[in-house]
VEXNULO-154243 format. One line per 4 residues: their letters; for each residue y, x, z of N, C-alpha, C, CB. Coordinates in steps of 0.2 Angstrom, whole numbers, padded with zeros to 4 digits, always signed. Glycine has a CB too. Layout:
# residues N
a = Y,X,Z,Y,X,Z,Y,X,Z,Y,X,Z | ...
END
This chain:
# residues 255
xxxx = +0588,+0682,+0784,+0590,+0689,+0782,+0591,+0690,+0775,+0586,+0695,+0785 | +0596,+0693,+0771,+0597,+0694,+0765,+0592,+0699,+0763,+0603,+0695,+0764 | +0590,+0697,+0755,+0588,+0701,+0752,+0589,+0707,+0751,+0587,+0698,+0750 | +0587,+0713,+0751,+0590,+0720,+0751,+0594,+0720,+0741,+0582,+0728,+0752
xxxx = +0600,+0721,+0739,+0600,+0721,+0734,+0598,+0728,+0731,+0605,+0719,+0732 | +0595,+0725,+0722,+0590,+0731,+0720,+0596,+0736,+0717,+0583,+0730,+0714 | +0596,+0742,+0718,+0600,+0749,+0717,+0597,+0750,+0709,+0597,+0756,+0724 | +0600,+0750,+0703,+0597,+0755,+0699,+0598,+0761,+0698,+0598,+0753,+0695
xxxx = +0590,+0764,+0697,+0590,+0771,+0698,+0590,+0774,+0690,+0582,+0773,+0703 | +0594,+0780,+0689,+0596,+0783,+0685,+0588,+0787,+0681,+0602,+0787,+0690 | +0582,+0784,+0683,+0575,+0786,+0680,+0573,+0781,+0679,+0571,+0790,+0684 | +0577,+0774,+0679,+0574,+0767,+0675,+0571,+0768,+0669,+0581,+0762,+0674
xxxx = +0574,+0771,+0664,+0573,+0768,+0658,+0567,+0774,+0654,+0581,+0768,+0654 | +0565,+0777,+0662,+0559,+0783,+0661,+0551,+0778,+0662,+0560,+0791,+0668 | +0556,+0772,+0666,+0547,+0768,+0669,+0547,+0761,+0663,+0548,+0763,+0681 | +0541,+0762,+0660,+0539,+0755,+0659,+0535,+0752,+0660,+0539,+0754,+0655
xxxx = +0539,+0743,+0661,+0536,+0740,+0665,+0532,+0734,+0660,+0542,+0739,+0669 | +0526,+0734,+0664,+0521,+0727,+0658,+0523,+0723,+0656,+0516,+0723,+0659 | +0528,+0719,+0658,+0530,+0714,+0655,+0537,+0716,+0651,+0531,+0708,+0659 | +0538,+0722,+0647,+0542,+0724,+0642,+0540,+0727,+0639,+0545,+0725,+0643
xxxx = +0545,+0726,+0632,+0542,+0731,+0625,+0543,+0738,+0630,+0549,+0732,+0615 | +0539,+0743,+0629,+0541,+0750,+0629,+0547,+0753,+0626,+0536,+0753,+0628 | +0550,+0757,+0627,+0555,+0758,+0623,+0552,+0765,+0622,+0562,+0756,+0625 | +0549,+0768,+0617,+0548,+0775,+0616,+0552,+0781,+0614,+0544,+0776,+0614
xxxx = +0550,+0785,+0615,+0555,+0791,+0613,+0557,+0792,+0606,+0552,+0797,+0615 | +0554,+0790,+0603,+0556,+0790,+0594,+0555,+0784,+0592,+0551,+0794,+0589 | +0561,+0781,+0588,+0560,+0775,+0586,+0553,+0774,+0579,+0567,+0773,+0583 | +0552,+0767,+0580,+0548,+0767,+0575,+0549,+0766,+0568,+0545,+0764,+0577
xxxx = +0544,+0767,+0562,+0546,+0766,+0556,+0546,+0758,+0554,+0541,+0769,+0552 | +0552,+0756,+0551,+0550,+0750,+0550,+0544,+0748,+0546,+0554,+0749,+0549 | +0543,+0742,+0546,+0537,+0740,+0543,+0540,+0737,+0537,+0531,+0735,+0546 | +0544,+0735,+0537,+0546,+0732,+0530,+0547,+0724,+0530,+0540,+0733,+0525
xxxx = +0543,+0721,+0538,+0543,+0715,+0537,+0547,+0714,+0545,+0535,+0712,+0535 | +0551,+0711,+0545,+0557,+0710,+0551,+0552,+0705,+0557,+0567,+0704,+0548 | +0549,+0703,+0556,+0545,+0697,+0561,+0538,+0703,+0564,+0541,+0688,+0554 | +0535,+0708,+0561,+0534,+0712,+0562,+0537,+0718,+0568,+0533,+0712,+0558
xxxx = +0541,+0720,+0564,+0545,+0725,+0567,+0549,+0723,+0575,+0551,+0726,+0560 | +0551,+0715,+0573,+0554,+0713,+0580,+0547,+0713,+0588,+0559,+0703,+0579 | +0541,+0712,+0582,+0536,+0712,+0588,+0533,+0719,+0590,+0531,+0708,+0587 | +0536,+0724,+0588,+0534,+0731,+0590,+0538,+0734,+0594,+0534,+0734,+0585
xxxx = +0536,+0740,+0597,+0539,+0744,+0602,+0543,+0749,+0598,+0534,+0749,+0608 | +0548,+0748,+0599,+0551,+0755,+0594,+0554,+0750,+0585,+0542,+0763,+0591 | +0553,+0746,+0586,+0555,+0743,+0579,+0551,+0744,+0575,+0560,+0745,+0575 | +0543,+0745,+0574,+0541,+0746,+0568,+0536,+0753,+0570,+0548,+0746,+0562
xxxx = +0531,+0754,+0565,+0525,+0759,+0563,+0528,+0765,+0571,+0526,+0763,+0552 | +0522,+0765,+0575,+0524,+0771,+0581,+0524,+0780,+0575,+0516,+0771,+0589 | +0528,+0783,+0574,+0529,+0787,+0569,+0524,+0792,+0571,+0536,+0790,+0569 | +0522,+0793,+0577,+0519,+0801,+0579,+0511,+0801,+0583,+0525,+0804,+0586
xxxx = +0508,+0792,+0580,+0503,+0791,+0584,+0499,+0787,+0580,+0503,+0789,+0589 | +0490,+0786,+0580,+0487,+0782,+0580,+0488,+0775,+0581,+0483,+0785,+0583 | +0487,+0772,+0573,+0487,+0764,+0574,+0481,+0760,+0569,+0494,+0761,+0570 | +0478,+0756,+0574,+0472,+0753,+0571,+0474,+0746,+0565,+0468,+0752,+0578
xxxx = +0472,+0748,+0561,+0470,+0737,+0557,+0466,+0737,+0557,+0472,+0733,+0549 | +0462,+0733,+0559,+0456,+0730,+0560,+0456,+0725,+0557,+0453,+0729,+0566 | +0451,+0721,+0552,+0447,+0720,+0544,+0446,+0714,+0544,+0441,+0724,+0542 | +0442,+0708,+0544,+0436,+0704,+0545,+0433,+0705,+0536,+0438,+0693,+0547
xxxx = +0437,+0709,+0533,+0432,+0709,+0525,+0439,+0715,+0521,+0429,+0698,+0520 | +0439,+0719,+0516,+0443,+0722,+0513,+0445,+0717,+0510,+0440,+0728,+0509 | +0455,+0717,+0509,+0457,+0714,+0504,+0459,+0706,+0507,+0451,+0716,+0497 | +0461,+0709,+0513,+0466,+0703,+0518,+0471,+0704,+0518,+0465,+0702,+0524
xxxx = +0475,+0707,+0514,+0480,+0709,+0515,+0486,+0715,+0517,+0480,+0707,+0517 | +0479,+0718,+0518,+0481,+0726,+0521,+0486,+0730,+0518,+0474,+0730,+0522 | +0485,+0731,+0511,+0489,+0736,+0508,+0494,+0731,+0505,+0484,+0739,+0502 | +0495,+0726,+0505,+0502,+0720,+0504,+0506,+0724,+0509,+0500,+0709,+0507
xxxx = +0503,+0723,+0517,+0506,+0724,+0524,+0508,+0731,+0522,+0501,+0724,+0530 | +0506,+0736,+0516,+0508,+0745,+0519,+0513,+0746,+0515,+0501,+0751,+0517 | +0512,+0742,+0510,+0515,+0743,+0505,+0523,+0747,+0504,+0514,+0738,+0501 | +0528,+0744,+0509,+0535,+0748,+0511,+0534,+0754,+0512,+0538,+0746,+0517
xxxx = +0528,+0756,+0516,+0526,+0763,+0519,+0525,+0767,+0513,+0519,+0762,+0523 | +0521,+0764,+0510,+0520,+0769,+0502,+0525,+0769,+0498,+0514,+0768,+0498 | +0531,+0765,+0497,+0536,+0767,+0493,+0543,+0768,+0496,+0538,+0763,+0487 | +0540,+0771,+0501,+0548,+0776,+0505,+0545,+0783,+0506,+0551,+0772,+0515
xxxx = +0542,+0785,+0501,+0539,+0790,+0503,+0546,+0796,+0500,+0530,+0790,+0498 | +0548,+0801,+0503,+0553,+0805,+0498,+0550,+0809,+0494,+0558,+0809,+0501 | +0554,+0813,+0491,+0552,+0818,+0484,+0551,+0823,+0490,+0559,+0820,+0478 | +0544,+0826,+0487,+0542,+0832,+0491,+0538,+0831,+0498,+0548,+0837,+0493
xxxx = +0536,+0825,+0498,+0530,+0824,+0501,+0527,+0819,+0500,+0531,+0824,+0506 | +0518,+0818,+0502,+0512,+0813,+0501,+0512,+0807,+0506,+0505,+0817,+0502 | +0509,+0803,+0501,+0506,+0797,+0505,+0498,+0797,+0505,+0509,+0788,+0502 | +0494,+0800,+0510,+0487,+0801,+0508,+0482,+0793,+0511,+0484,+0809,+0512
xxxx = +0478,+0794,+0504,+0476,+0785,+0506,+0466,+0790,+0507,+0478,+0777,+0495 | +0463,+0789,+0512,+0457,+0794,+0512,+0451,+0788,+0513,+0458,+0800,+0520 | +0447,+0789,+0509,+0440,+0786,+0508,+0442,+0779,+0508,+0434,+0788,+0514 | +0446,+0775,+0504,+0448,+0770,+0502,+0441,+0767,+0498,+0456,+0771,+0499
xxxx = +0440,+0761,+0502,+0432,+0758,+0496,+0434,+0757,+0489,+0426,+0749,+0499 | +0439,+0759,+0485,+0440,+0758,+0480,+0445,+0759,+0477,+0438,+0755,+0478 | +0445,+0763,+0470,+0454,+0764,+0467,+0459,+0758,+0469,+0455,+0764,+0457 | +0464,+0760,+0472,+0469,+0756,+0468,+0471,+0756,+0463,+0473,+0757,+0469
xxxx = +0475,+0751,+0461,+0475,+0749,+0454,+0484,+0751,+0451,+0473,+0740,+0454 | +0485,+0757,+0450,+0491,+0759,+0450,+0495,+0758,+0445,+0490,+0764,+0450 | +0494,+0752,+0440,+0499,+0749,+0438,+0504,+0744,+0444,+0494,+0744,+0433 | +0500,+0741,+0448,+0502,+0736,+0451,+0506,+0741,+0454,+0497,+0732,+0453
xxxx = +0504,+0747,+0460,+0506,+0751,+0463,+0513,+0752,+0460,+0503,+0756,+0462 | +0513,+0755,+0455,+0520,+0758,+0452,+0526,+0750,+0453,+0517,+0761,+0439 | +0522,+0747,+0449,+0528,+0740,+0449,+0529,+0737,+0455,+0525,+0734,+0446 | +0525,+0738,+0461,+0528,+0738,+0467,+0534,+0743,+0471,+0523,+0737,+0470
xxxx = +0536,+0749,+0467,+0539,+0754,+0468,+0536,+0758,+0471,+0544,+0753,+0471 | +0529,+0762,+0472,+0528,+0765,+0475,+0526,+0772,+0471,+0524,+0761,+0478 | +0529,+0777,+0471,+0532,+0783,+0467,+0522,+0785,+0467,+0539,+0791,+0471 | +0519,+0786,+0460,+0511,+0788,+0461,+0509,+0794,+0461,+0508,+0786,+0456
xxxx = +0516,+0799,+0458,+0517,+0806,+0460,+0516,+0805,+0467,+0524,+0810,+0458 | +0518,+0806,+0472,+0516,+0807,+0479,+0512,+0803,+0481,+0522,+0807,+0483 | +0507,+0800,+0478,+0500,+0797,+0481,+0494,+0803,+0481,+0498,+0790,+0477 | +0491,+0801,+0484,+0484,+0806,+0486,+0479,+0802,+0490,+0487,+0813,+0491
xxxx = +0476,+0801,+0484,+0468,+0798,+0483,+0462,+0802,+0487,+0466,+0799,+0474 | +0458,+0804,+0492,+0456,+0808,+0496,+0450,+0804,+0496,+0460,+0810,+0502 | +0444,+0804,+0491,+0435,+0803,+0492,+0431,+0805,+0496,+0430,+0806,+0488 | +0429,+0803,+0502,+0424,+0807,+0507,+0419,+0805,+0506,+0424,+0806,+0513
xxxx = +0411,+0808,+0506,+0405,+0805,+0504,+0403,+0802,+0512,+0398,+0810,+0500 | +0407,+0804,+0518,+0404,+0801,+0523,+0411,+0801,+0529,+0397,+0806,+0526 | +0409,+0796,+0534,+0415,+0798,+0541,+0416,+0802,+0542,+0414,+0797,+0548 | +0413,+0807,+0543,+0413,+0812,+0547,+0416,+0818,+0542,+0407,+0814,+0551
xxxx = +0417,+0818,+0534,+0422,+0821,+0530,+0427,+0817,+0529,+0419,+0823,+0524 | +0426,+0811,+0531,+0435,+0808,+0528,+0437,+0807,+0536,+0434,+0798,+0523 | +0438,+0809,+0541,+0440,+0812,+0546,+0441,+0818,+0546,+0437,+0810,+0551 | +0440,+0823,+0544,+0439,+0830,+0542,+0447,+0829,+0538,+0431,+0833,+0538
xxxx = +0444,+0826,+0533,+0449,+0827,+0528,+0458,+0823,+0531,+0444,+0822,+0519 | +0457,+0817,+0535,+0462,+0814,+0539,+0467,+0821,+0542,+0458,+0808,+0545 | +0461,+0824,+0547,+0466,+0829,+0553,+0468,+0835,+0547,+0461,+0832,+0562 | +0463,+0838,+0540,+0468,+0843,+0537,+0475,+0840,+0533,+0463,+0846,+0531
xxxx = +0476,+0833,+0530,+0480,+0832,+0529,+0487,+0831,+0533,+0478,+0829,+0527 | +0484,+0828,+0538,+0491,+0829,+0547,+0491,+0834,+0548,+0490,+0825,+0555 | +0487,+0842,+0547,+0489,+0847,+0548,+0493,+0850,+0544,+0485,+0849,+0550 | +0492,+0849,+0538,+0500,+0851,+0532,+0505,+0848,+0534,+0499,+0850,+0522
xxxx = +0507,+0844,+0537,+0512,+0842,+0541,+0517,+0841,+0533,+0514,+0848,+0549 | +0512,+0837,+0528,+0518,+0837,+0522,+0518,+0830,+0519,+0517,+0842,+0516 | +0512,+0826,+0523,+0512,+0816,+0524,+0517,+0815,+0527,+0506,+0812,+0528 | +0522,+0810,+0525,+0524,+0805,+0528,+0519,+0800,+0530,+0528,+0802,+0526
xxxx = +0514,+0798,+0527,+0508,+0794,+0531,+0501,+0794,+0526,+0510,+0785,+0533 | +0496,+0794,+0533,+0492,+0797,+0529,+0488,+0788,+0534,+0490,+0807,+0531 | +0483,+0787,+0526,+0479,+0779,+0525,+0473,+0782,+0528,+0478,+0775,+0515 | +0468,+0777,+0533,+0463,+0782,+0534,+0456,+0776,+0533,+0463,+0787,+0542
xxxx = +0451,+0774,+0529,+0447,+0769,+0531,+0441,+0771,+0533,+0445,+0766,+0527 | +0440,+0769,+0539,+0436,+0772,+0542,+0431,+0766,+0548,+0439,+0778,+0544 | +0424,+0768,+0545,+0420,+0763,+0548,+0416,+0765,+0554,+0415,+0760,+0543 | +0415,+0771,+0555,+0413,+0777,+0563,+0416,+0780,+0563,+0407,+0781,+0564
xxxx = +0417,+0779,+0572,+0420,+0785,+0575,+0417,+0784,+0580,+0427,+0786,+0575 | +0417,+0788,+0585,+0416,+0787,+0592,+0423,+0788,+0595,+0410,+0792,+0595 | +0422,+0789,+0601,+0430,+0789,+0604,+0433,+0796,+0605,+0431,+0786,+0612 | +0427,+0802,+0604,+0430,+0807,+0604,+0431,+0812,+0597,+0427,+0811,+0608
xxxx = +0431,+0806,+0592,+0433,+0809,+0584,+0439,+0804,+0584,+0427,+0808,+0575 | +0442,+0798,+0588,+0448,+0794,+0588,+0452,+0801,+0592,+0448,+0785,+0592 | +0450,+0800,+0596,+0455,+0805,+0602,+0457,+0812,+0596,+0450,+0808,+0611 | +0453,+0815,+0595,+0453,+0820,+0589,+0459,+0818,+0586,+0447,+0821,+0585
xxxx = +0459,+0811,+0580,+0465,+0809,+0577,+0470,+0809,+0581,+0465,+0803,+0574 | +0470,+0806,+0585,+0477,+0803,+0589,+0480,+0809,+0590,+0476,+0800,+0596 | +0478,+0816,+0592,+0480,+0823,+0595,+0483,+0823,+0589,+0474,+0829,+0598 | +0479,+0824,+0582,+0482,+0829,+0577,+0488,+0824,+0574,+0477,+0832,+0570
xxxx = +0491,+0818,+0574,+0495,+0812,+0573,+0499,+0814,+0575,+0494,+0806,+0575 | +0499,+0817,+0583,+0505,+0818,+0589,+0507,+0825,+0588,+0503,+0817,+0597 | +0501,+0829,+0586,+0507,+0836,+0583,+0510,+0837,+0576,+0502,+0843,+0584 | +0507,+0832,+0573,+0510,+0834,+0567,+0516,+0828,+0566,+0503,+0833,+0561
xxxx = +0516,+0825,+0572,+0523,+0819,+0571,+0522,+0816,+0565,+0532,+0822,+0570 | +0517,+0813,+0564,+0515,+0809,+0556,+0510,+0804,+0558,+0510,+0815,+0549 | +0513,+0796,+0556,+0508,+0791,+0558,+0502,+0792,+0552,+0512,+0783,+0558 | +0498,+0789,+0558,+0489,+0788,+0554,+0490,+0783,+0554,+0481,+0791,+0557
xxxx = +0486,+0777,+0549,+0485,+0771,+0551,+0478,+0771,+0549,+0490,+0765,+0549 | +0473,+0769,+0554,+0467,+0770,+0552,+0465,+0760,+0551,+0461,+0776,+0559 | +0463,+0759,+0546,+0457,+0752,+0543,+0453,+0753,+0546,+0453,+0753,+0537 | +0449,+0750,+0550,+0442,+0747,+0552,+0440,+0739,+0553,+0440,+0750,+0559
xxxx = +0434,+0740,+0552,+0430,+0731,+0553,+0432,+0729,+0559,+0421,+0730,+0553 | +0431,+0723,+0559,+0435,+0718,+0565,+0431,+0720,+0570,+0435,+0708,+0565 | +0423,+0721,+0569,+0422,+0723,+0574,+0423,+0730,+0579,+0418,+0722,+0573 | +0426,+0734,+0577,+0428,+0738,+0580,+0432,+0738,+0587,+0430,+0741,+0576
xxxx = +0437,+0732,+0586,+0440,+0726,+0592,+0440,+0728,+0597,+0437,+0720,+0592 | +0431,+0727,+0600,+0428,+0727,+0605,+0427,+0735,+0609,+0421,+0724,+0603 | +0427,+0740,+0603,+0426,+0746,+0606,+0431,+0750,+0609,+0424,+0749,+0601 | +0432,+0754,+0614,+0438,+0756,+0617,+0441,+0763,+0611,+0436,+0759,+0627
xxxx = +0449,+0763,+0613,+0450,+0766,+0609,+0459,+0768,+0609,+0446,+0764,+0604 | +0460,+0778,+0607,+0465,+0779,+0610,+0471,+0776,+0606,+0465,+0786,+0612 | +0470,+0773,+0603,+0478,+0769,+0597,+0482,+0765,+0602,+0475,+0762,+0590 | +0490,+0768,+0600,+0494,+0764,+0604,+0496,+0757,+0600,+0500,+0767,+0605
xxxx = +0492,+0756,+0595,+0493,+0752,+0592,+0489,+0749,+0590,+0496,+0753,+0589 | +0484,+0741,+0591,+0479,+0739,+0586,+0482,+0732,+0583,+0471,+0739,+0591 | +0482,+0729,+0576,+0482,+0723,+0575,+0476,+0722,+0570,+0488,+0721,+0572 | +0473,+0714,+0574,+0469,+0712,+0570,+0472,+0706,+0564,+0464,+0709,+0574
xxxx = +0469,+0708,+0560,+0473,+0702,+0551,+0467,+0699,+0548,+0477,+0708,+0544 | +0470,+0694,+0547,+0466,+0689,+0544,+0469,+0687,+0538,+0464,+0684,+0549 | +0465,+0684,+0533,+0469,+0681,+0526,+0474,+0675,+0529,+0463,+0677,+0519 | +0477,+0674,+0526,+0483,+0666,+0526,+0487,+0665,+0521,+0490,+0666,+0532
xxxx = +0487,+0659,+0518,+0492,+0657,+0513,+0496,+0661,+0511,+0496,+0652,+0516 | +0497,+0667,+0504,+0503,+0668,+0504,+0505,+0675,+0508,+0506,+0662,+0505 | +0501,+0676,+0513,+0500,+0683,+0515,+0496,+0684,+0520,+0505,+0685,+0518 | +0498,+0688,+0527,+0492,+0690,+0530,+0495,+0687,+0537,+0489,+0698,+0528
xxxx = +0489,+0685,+0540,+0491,+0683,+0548,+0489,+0690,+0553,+0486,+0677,+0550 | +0494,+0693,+0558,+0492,+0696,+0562,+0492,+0694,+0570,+0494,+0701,+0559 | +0487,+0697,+0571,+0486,+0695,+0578,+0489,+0704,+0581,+0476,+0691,+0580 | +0490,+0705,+0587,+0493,+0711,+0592,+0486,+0710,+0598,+0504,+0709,+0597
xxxx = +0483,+0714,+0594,+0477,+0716,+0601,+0481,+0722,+0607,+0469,+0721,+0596 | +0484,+0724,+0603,+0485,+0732,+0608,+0491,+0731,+0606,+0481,+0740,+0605 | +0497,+0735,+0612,+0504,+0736,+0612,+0506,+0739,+0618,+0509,+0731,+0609 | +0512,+0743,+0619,+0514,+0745,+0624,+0519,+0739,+0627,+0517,+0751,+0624
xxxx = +0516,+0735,+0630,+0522,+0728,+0631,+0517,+0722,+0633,+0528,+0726,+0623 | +0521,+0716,+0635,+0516,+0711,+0633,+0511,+0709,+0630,+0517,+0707,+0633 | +0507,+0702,+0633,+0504,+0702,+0625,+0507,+0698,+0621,+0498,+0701,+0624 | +0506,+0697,+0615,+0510,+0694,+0612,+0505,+0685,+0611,+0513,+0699,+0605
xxxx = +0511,+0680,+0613,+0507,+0674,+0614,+0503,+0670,+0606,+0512,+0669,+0618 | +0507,+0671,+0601,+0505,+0669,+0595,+0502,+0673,+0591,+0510,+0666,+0591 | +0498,+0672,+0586,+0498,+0676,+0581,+0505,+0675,+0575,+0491,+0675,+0578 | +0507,+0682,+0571,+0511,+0682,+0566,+0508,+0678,+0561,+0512,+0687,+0563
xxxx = +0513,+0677,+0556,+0509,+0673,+0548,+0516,+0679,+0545,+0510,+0660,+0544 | +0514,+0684,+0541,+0518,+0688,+0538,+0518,+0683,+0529,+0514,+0696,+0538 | +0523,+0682,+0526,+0521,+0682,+0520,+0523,+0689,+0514,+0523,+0675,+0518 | +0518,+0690,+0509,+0519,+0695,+0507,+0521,+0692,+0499,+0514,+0699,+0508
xxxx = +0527,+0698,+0497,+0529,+0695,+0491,+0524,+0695,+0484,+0535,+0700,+0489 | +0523,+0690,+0481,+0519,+0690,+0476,+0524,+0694,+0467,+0517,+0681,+0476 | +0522,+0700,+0464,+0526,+0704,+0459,+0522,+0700,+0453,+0526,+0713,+0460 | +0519,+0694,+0452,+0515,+0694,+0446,+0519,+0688,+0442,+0507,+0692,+0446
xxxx = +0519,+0687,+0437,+0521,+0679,+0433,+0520,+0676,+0434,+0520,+0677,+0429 | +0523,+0669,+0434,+0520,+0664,+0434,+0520,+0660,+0443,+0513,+0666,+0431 | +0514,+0657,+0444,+0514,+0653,+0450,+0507,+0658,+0455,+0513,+0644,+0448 | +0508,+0659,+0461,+0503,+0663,+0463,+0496,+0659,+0461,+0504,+0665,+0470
xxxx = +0490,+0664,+0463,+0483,+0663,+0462,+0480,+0656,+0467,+0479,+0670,+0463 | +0484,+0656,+0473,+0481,+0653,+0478,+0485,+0647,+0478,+0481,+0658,+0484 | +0491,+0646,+0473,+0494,+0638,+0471,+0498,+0639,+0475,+0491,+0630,+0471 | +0500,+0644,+0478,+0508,+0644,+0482,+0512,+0646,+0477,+0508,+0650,+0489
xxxx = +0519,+0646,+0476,+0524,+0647,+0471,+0530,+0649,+0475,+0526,+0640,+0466 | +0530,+0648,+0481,+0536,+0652,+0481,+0534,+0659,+0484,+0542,+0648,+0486 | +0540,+0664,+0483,+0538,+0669,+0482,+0535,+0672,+0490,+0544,+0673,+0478 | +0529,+0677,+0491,+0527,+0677,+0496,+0524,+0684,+0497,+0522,+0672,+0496
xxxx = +0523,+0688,+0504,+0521,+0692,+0505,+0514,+0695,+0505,+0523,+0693,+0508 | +0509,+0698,+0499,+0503,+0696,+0499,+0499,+0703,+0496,+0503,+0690,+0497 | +0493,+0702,+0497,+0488,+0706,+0493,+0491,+0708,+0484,+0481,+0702,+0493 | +0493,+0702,+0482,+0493,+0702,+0475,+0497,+0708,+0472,+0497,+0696,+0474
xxxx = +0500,+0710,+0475,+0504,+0719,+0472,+0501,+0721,+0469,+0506,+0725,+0478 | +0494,+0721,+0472,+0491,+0727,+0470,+0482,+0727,+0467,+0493,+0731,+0476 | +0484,+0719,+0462,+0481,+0715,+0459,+0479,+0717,+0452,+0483,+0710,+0460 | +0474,+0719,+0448,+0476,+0718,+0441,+0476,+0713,+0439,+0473,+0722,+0438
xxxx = +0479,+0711,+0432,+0484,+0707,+0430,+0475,+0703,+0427,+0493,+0709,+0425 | +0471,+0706,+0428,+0464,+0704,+0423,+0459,+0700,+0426,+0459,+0711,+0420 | +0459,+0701,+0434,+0457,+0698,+0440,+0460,+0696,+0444,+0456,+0700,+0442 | +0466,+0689,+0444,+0471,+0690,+0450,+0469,+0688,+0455,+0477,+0688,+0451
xxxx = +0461,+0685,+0457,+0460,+0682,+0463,+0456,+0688,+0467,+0457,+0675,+0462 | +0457,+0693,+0465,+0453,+0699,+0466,+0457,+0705,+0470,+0449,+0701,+0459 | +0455,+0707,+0477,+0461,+0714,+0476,+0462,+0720,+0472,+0461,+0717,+0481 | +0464,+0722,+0474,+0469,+0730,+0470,+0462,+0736,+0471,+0479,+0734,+0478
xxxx = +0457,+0733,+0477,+0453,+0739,+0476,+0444,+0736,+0475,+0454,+0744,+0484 | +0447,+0735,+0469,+0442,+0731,+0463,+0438,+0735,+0460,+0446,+0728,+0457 | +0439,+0740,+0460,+0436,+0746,+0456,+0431,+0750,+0461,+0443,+0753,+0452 | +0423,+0751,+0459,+0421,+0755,+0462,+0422,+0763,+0463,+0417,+0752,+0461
xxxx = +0421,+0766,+0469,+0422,+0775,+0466,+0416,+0776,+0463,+0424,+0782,+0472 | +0417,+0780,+0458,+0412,+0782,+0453,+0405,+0786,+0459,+0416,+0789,+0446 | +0400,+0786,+0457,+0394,+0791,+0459,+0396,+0799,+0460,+0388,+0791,+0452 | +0398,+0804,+0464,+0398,+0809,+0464,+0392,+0813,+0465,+0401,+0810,+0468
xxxx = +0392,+0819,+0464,+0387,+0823,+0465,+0390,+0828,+0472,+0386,+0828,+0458 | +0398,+0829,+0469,+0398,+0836,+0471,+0404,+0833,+0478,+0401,+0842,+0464 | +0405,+0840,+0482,+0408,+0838,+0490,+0413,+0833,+0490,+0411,+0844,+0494 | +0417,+0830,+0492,+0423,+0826,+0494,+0429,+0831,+0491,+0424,+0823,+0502
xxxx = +0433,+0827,+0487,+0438,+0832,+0484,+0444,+0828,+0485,+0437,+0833,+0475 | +0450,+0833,+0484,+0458,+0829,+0487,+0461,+0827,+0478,+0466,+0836,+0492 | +0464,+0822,+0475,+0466,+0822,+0470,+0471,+0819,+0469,+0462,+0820,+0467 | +0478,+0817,+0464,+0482,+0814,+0463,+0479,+0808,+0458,+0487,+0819,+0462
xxx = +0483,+0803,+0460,+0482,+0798,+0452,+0488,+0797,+0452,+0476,+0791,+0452 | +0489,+0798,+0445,+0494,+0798,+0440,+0495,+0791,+0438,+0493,+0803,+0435 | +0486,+0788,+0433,+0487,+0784,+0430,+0492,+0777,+0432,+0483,+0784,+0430
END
């Protein structure tokens, strides 16, 4: 007996199926890096939801990887970077294109204010993206992000330690990154789709003179952006934040 042939039903492209990218309702942001982007649902950064990077140590690459994010920012709105373990180094910033008028530097003395301070900022609904590092949370201050992400149509990308990995959690998106030659390696823990069989090697462009620090010379995608030119084997968030007294404050850096 013959096989029944399959009818396509006019609510196909409403079911998705595990062994495919999801195709979602809003495309995504690109990331800037095409080898990325082709392994995402949507092309790139999900625009309206929680995405995890997870860490093995600050200064693997992470802010190399964001960096398109933060100079596509338009006139008349923020890129908030919140409880980052140290300045960036806004020389480098600028010379990577990233406009420093629309940055926003956000100090929390603890999680539980630099989550505070995350969902006020998605609630001014005036980020294009808002940076979050953050080392605790339980699943019902993630879920909390993810809700205010999705009403404010504004991606969060929250930073945490590799170990976080293990812990459940509502992000449609998680990648783990590791250092590599010249840029950063990412692995796809989490996606709406398969999983993905390899890990990436992204390389990140190196903006300094000369030959890079790590004896790679051709030009590469990397931490280095956002390096000062005084320390180059060192990242961009080299500088400790000063001792506060007083509550967590929102601030611009100009310099």
């Amino acid at each position: 007996m013959a096989a029944p042939a399959s009818v396509a039903s006019p609510l196909d492209h409403l079911v998705w199926r595990g062994d495919q990218l999801a195709t979602p309702v809003l495309p995504g942001r690109p990331t800037g890096h095409a080898a990325l982007d082709a392994a995402l649902p949507g092309g790139g950064w999900p625009p309206a939801a929680l995405t995890e990077l997870l860490l093995p140590r600050n200064g693997v690459g992470e802010l190399g990887l964001l960096l398109p994010q933060l100079a596509a920012v338009p006139s008349g709105r923020w890129a908030a970077c919140i409880a980052p373990p140290g300045l960036p180094y806004a020389p480098a910033l600028a010379a990577a294109g990233v406009p420093l008028d629309r940055l926003l530097i956000v100090q929390a003395e603890s999680s539980a204010h630099a989550r505070w301070a995350a969902r006020q900022a998605l609630d001014s609904r005036s980020c294009e993206v808002v940076l979050l590092w953050l080392a605790e949370a339980d699943m019902g201050a993630l879920r909390r992000l993810q809700l205010a992400a999705e009403e404010s149509g504004t991606p969060l990308i929250l930073l945490r330690p590799e170990s976080a990995a293990h812990q459940p959690s509502p992000a449609v998106l998680r990648l783990a990154l590791t250092p590599c030659r010249g840029g950063v390696g990412i692995r796809i823990l989490k996606r709406r789709g398969p999983q993905l069989a390899a890990a990436l090697a992204l390389q990140l462009p190196w903006p300094g003179e000369g030959s890079r620090p790590d004896g790679d010379t051709a030009p590469s995608p990397a931490t280095a952006a956002l390096q000062p030119p005084s320390s180059p084997g060192k990242h961009a968030l080299v500088r400790p934040l000063p001792a506060r007294s007083t509550p967590s404050g929102l601030h611009t850096r100009a310099q």
